[in-house]
C-alpha positions as CSV (number, residue, x, y, z in Angstrom):
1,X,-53.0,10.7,-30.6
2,X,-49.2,11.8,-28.7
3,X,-49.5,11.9,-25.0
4,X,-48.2,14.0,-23.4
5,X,-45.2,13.9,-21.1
6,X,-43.2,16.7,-18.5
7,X,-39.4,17.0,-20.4
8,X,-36.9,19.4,-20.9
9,X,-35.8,20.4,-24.4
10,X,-33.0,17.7,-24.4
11,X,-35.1,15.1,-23.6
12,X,-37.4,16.4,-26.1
13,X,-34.2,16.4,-29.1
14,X,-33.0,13.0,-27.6
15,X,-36.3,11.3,-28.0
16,X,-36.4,12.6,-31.7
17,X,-32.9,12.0,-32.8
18,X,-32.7,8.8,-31.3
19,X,-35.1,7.4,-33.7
20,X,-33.4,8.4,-36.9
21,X,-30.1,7.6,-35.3
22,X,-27.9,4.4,-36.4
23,X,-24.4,5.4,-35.2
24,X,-23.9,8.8,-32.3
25,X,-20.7,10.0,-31.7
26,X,-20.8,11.9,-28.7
27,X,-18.8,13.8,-26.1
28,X,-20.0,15.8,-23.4
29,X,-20.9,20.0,-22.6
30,X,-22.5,22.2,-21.1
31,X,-25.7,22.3,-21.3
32,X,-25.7,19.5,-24.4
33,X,-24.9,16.7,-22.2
34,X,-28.1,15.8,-21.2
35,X,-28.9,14.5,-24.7
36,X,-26.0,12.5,-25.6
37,X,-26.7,10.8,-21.3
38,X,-30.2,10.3,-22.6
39,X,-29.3,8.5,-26.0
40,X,-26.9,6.4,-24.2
41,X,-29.4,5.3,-21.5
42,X,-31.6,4.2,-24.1
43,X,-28.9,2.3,-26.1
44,X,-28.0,0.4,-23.2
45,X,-31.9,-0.8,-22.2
46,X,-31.8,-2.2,-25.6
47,X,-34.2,0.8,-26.9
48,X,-35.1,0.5,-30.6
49,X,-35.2,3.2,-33.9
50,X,-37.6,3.4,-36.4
51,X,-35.2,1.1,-38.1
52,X,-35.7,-1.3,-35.4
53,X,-32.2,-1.3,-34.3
54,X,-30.0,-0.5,-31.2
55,X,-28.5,3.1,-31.4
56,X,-24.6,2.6,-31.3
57,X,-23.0,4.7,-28.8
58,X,-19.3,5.7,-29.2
59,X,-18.0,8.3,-26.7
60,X,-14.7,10.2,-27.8
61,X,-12.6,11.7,-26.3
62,X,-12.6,15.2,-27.4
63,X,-15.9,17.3,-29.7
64,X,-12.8,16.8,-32.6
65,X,-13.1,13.5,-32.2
66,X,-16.6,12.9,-32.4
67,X,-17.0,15.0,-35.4
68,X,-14.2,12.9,-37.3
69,X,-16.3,9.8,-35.8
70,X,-19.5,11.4,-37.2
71,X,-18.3,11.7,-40.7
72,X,-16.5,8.2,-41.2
73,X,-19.5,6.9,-40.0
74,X,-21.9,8.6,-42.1
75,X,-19.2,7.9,-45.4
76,X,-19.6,3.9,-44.0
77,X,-23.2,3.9,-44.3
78,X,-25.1,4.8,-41.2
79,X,-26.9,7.5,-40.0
80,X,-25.1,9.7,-37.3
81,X,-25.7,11.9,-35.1
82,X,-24.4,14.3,-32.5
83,X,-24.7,16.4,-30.0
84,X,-22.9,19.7,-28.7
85,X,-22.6,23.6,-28.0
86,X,-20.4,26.3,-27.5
87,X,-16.2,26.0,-27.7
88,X,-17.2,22.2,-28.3
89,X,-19.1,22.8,-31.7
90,X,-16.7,25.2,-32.9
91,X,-13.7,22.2,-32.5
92,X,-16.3,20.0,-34.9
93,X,-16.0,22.8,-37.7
94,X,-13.2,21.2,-39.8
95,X,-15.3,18.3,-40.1
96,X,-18.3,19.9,-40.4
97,X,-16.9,21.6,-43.6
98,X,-16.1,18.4,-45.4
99,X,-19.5,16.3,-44.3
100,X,-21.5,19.2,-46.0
101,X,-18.8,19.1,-49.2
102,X,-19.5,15.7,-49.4
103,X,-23.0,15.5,-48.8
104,X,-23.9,13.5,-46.0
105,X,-26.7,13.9,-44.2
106,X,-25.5,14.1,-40.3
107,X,-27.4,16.1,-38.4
108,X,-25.7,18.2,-35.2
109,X,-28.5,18.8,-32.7
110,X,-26.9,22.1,-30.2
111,X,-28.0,23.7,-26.9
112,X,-26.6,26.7,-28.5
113,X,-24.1,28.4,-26.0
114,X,-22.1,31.5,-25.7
115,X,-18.2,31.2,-26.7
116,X,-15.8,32.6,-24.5
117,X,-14.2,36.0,-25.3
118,X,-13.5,38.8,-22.9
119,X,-14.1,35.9,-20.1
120,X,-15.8,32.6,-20.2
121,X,-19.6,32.0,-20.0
122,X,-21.5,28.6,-20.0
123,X,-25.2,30.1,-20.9
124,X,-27.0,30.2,-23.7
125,X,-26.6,32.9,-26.9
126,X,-26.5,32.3,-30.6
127,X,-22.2,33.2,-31.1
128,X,-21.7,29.4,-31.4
129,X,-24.2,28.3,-34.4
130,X,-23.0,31.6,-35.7
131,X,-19.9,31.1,-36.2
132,X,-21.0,27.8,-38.4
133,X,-23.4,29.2,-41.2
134,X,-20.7,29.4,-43.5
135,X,-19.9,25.3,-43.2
136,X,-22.4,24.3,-45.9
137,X,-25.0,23.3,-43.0
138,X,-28.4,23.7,-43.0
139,X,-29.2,25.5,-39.9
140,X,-32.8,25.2,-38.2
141,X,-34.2,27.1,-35.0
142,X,-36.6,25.9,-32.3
143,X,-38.2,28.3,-29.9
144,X,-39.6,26.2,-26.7
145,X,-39.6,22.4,-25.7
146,X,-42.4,21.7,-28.0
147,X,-41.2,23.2,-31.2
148,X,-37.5,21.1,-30.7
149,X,-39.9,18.0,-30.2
150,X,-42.2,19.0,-33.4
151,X,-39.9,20.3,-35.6
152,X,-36.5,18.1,-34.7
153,X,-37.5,15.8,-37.0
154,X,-37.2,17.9,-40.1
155,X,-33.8,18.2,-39.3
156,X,-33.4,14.4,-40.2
157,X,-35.7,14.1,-42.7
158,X,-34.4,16.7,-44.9
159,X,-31.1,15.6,-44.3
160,X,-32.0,12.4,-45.8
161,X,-33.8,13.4,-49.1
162,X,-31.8,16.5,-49.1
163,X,-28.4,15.6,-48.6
164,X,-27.2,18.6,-46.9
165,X,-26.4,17.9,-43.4
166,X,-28.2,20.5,-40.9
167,X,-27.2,21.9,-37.4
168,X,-30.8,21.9,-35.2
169,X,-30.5,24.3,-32.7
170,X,-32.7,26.0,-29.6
171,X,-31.4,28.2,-26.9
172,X,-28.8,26.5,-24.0
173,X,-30.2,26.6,-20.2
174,X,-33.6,28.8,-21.7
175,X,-34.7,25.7,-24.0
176,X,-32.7,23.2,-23.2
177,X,-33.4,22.8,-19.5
178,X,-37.0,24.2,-19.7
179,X,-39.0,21.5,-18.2
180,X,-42.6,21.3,-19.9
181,X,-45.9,19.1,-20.4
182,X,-45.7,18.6,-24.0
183,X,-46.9,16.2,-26.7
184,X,-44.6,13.7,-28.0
185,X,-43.7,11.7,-30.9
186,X,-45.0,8.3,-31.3
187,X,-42.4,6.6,-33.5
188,X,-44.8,5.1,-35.9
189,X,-45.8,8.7,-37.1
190,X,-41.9,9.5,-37.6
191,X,-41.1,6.1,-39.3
192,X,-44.4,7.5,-41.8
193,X,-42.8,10.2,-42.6
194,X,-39.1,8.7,-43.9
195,X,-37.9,8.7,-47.6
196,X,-37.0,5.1,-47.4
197,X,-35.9,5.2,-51.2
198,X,-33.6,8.0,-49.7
199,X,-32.1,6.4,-47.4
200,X,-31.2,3.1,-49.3
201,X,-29.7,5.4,-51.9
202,X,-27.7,6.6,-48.9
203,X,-26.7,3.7,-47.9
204,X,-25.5,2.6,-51.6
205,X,-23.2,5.3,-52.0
206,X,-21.4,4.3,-48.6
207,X,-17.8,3.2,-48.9
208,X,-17.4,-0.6,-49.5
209,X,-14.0,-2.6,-50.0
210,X,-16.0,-4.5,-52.5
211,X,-17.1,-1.3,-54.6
212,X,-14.1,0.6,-54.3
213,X,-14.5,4.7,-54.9
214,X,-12.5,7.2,-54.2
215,X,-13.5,10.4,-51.9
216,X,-11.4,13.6,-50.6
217,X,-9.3,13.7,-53.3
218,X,-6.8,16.9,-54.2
219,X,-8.0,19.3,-56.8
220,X,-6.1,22.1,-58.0
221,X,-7.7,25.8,-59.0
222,X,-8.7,24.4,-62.6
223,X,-11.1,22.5,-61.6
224,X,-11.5,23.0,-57.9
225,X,-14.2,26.1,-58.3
226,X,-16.2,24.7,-60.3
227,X,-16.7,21.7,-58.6
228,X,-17.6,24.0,-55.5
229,X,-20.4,25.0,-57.1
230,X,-21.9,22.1,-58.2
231,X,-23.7,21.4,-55.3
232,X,-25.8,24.3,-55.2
233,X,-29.0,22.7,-57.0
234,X,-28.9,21.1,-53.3
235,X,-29.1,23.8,-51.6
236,X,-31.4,25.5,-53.3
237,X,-33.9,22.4,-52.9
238,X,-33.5,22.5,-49.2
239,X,-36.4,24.8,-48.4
240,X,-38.8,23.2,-50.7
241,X,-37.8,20.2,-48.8
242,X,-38.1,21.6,-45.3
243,X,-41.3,23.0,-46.7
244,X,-42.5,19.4,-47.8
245,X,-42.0,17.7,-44.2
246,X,-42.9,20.8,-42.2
247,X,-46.3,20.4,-44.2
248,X,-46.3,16.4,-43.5
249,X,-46.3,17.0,-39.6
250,X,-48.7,20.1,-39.6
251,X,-51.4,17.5,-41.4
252,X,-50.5,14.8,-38.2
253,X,-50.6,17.4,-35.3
254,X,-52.6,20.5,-36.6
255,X,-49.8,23.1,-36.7
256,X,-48.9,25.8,-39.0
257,X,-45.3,25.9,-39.1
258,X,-43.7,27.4,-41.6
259,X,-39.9,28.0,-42.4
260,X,-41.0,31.9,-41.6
261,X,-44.2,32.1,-39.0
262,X,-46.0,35.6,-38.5
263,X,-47.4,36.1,-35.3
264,X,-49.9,39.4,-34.8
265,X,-51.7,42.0,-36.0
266,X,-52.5,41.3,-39.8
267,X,-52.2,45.1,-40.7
268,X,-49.0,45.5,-38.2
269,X,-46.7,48.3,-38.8
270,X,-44.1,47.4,-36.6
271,X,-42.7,44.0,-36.8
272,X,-40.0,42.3,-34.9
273,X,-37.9,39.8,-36.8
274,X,-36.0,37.2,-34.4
275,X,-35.6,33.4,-33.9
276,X,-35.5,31.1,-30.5
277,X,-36.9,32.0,-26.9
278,X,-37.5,35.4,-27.3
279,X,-40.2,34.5,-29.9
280,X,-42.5,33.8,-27.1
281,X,-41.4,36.5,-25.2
282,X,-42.4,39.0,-27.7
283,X,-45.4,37.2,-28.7
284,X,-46.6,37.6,-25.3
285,X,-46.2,41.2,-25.1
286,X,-47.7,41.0,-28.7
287,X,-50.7,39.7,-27.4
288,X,-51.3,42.5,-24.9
289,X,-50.1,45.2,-27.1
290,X,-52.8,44.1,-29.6
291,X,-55.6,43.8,-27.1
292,X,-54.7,47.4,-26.6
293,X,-55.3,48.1,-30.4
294,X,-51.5,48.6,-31.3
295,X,-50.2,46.8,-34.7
296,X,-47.4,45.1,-34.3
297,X,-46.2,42.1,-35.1
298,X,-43.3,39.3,-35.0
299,X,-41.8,37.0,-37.9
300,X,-40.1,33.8,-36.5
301,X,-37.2,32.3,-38.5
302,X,-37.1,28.8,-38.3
303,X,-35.1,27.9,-41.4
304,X,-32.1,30.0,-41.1
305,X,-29.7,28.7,-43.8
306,X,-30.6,28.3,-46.7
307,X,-31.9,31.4,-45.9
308,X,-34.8,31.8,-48.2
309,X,-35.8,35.9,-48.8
310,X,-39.4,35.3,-50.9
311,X,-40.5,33.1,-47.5
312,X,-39.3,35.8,-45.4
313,X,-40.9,38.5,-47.5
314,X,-44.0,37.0,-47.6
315,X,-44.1,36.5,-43.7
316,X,-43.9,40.3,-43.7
317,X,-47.0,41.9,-43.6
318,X,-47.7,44.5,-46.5
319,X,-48.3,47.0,-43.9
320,X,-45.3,47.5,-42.4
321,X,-43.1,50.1,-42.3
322,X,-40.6,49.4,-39.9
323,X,-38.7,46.8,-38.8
324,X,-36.3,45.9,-35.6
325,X,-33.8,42.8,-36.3
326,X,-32.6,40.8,-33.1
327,X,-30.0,38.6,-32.9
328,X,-28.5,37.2,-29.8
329,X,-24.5,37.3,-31.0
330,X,-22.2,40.2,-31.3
331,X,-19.6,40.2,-34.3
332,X,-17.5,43.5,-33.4
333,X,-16.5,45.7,-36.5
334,X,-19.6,44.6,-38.9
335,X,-21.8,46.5,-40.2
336,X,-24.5,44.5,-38.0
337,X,-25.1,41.3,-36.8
338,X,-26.0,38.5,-39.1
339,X,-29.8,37.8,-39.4
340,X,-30.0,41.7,-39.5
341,X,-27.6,41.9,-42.5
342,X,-29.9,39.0,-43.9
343,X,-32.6,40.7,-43.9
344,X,-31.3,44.0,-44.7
345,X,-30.0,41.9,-48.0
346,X,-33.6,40.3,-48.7
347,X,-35.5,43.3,-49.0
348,X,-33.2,45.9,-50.9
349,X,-32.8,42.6,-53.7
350,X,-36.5,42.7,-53.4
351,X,-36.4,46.8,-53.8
352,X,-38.1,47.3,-50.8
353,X,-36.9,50.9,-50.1
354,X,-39.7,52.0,-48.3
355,X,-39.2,50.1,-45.0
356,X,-37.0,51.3,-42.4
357,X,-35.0,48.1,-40.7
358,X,-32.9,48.4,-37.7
359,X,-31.1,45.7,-36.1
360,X,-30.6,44.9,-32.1
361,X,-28.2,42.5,-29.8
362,X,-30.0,40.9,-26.9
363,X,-29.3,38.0,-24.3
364,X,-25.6,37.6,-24.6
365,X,-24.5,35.2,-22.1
366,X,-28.0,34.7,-21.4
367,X,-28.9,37.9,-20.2
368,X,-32.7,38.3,-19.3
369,X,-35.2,39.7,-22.0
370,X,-37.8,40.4,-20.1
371,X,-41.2,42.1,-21.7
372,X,-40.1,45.2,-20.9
373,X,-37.4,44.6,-23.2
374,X,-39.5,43.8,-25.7
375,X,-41.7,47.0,-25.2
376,X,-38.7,49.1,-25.5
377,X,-38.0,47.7,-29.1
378,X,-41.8,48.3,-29.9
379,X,-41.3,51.9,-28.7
380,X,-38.1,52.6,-30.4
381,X,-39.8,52.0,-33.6
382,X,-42.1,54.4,-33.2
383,X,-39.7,57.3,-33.0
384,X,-39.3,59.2,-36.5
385,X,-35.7,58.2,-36.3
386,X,-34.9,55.2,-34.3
387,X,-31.4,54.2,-33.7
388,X,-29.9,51.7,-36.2
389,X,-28.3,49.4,-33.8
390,X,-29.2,49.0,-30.5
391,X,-28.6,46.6,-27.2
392,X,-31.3,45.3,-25.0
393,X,-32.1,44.4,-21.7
394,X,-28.5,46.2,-20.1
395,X,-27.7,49.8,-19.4
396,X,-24.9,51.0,-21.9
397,X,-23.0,53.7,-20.6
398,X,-19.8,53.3,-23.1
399,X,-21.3,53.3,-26.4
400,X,-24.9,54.3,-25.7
401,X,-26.4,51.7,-27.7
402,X,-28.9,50.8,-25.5
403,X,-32.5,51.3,-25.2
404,X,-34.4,52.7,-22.5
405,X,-36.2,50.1,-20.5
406,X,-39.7,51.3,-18.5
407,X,-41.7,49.2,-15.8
408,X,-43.7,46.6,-17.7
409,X,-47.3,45.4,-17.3
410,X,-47.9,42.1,-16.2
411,X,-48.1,40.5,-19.6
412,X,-49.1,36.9,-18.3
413,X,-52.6,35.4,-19.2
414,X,-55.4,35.8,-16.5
415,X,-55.5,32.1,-14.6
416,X,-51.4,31.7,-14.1
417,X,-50.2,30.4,-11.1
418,X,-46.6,31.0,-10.0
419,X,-44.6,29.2,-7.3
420,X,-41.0,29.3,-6.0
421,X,-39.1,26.4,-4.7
422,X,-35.8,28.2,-2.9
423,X,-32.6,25.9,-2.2
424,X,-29.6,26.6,0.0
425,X,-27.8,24.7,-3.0
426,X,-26.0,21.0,-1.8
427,X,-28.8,19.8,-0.3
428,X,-30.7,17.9,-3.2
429,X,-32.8,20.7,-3.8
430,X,-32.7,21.2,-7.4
431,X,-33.0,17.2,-8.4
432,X,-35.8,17.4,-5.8
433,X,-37.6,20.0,-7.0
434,X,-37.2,18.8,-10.7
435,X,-39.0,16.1,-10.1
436,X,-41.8,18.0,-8.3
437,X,-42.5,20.1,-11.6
438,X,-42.6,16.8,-13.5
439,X,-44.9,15.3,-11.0
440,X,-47.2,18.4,-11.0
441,X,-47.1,18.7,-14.3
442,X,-48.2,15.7,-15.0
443,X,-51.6,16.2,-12.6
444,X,-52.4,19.1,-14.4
445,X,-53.1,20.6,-17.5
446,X,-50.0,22.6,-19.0
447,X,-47.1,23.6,-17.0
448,X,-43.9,25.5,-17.1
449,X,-40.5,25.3,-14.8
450,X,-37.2,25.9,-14.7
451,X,-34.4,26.4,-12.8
452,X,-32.7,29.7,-11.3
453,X,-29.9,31.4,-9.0
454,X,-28.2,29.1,-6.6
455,X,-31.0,27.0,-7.2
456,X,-34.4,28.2,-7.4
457,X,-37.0,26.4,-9.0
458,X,-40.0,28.0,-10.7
459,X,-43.4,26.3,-11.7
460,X,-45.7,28.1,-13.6
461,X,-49.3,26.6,-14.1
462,X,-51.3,27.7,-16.9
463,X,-55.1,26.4,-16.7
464,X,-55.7,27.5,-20.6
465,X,-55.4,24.9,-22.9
466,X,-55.2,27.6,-26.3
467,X,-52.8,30.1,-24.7
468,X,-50.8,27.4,-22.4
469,X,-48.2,27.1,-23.9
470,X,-47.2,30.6,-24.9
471,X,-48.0,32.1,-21.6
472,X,-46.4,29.4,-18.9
473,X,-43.0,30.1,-20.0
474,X,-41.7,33.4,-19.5
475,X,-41.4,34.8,-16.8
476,X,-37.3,34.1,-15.3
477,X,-34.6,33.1,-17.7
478,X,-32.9,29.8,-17.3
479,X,-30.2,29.4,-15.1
480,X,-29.0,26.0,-13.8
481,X,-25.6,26.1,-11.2
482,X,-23.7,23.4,-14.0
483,X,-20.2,22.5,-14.2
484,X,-18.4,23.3,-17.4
């Protein structure tokens, strides 16, 4: 039985990672910091791993740095493990290219973050894992501070028997700074689920000066291609293997995760198709749209690369006829952003002509998606000829794209209590108040805060065990005065 404990989503990554961690290479941003502070805190009090050893902290000097130190380390023998986001993750990508070529199984756990373009931003969007799903990494998504403490640990565990190294990610400030009563791992049931014939295969193909090898070679275009291509038999395993351990922790907790989840009306004709914090967003306004006898629906992507398009199909429901992509990035000059050209790709392989699909940009710089954002989406599809691509949740008055937000209900499940904690911001406030939502969380059922403005901290109490957890978490976005 897990107990249950008031943590943010980094807390919730660094309690997982830490216990299939050897060797983490870390250096510090915004808002990944937290879980390379917490691993560290936990090295030095002599904390132990499933493996029943002391995590080994090295701190680098730049995100470069700790990338290189990540892939030595993991060519030496141990397990490794970072942490990052943003302009920080993009420095690691060099690396990243050659620990997926080589097939080690690191694992990158990232607040993901917005990268500076027109003008710097240190909150939370999806440009930064983005611009890595061409590396050869796996790529997993999270939606709230439970999932990243349930479903982290696929991350390492299909690393391990996989071999391809993944990139677990859940959305900076929203996720990652979302304090939350959840249920947490007991290391026992993590250490149940490890290949261990895995891992000492991994550790028998590390570099040793008595078993000499030799690794990174040059290869010229005869040979280069094909050797490029031999690795894909691992890829294609990956989401049988995700499958396999997603199916090992629904049997210990009682979940249903999938590598695509449906949430909704079983005969929806309007679906939504998105991945991290909005997914409880829209499942909320899913829940009072259905009450109301409208079919819609939402598919949640968990396993984004290898992207796998007969999971995703199935998720669909036969029924619908329409289909609104979101993605929170923006890639100017394409055709559309890229989990709507993903799933644009799936169904016409599949033939699936007869489904209208349009695609949407959301949360940039972590813009608030509110319901009513949500609505509008819902609403657009119901016009005989919705736009194609569309923003959400800004007014657009250069390009038009986006969509026309009404007042919303009050989508929140009957029994929520709200509260506000204002700050003048200096005076301890925020560290102060963070430790009142842990301590009231912990006296009460299910709870919900985070932090806003110049600070302002919000608790949301939710006396319904069932719907607690989807309905005590949306209602401000995250956003906590940081340093970059």
């Amino acid at each position: 039985m897990r107990h249950f404990k008031t943590m943010d989503g980094n807390n919730a990554a660094a309690h997982v990672s830490y216990a299939f961690t050897e060797v983490a290479a870390i250096y510090p941003i915004t808002p990944s910091s937290p879980m390379a502070d917490y691993v560290d805190q936990w090295s030095a009090q002599g904390r132990k791993n499933i493996f029943g050893s002391t995590v080994k902290v090295q701190e680098m000097q730049a995100e470069s740095g700790a990338a290189g130190a990540v892939h030595g380390s993991l060519n030496a023998g141990a397990l490794t493990t970072t942490y990052t986001a943003s302009q920080g993750l993009l420095l690691m990508i060099p690396n990243m290219y050659k620990i997926a070529g080589e097939l080690l199984p690191g694992v990158f756990h990232v607040s993901a973050r917005t990268l500076a373009s027109h003008t710097l931003n240190i909150f939370g969007d999806h440009s930064d894992v983005m611009a890595c799903r061409q590396t050869g990494f796996a790529m997993l998504a999270e939606s709230n501070v439970q999932e990243v403490m349930d479903l982290s640990p696929v991350a390492h565990l299909a690393a391990i028997k996989g071999r391809v190294p993944f990139l677990n990610f859940f959305d900076g400030f929203r996720t990652s700074h979302e304090l939350q009563k959840i249920q947490v791992w007991d290391y026992d049931d993590l250490k149940d689920m490890v290949d261990m014939d895995a891992v000492k295969a991994f550790r028998a193909r590390a570099l040793n000066s008595e078993h000499p090898t030799m690794r990174g070679s040059h290869e010229n275009g005869d040979i280069f291609f094909q050797n490029r291509e031999a690795s894909n038999k691992y890829y294609e395993a990956v989401p049988a293997i995700v499958e396999e351990y997603m199916g090992k922790i629904n049997a210990k907790l009682g979940t249903d995760y999938q590598l695509f989840n449906y949430y909704g009306a079983p005969d929806a004709e309007r679906v939504i198709i998105a991945m991290g914090s909005i997914c409880d967003v829209a499942e909320e306004v899913i829940d009072y749209l259905t009450a109301q006898g409208e079919k819609v629906g939402l598919v949640k992507v968990r396993l984004y690369r290898p992207f796998c398009p007969d999971k995703l199909l199935a998720a669909i429901p036969a029924t619908a006829k329409k289909l609104a992509v979101l993605d929170r990035t923006k890639e100017p000059g394409a055709q559309g952003e890229p989990l709507y050209l993903d799933v644009v790709t799936a169904l016409a392989n599949a033939g699936k002509t007869d489904v209208s699909v349009i695609g949407g940009r959301y949360g940039l710089g972590s813009k608030d998606t509110p319901p009513a954002s949500v609505f509008a989406v819902y609403e657009e599809l119901t016009k005989a000829e919705p736009k194609r691509q569309f923003t959400m949740g800004i007014v657009d008055d250069v390009t038009n794209l986006s969509l026309e937000e009404k007042p919303a209900p009050n989508t929140a499940a009957a029994g929520t209590i709200e509260c506000k904690f204002w700050g003048l911001g200096g005076d301890g406030t925020v560290g102060a108040n963070k430790n009142s939502i842990k301590i009231i969380g912990d006296h009460t059922l299910h709870q919900q805060g985070r932090l806003r403005g110049l600070p302002r901290p919000v608790l949301h109490h939710q006396g319904l065990p069932d719907r607690a957890r989807r309905q005590a978490r949306r209602r401000v976005p995250c956003e906590l005065p940081v340093e970059l």
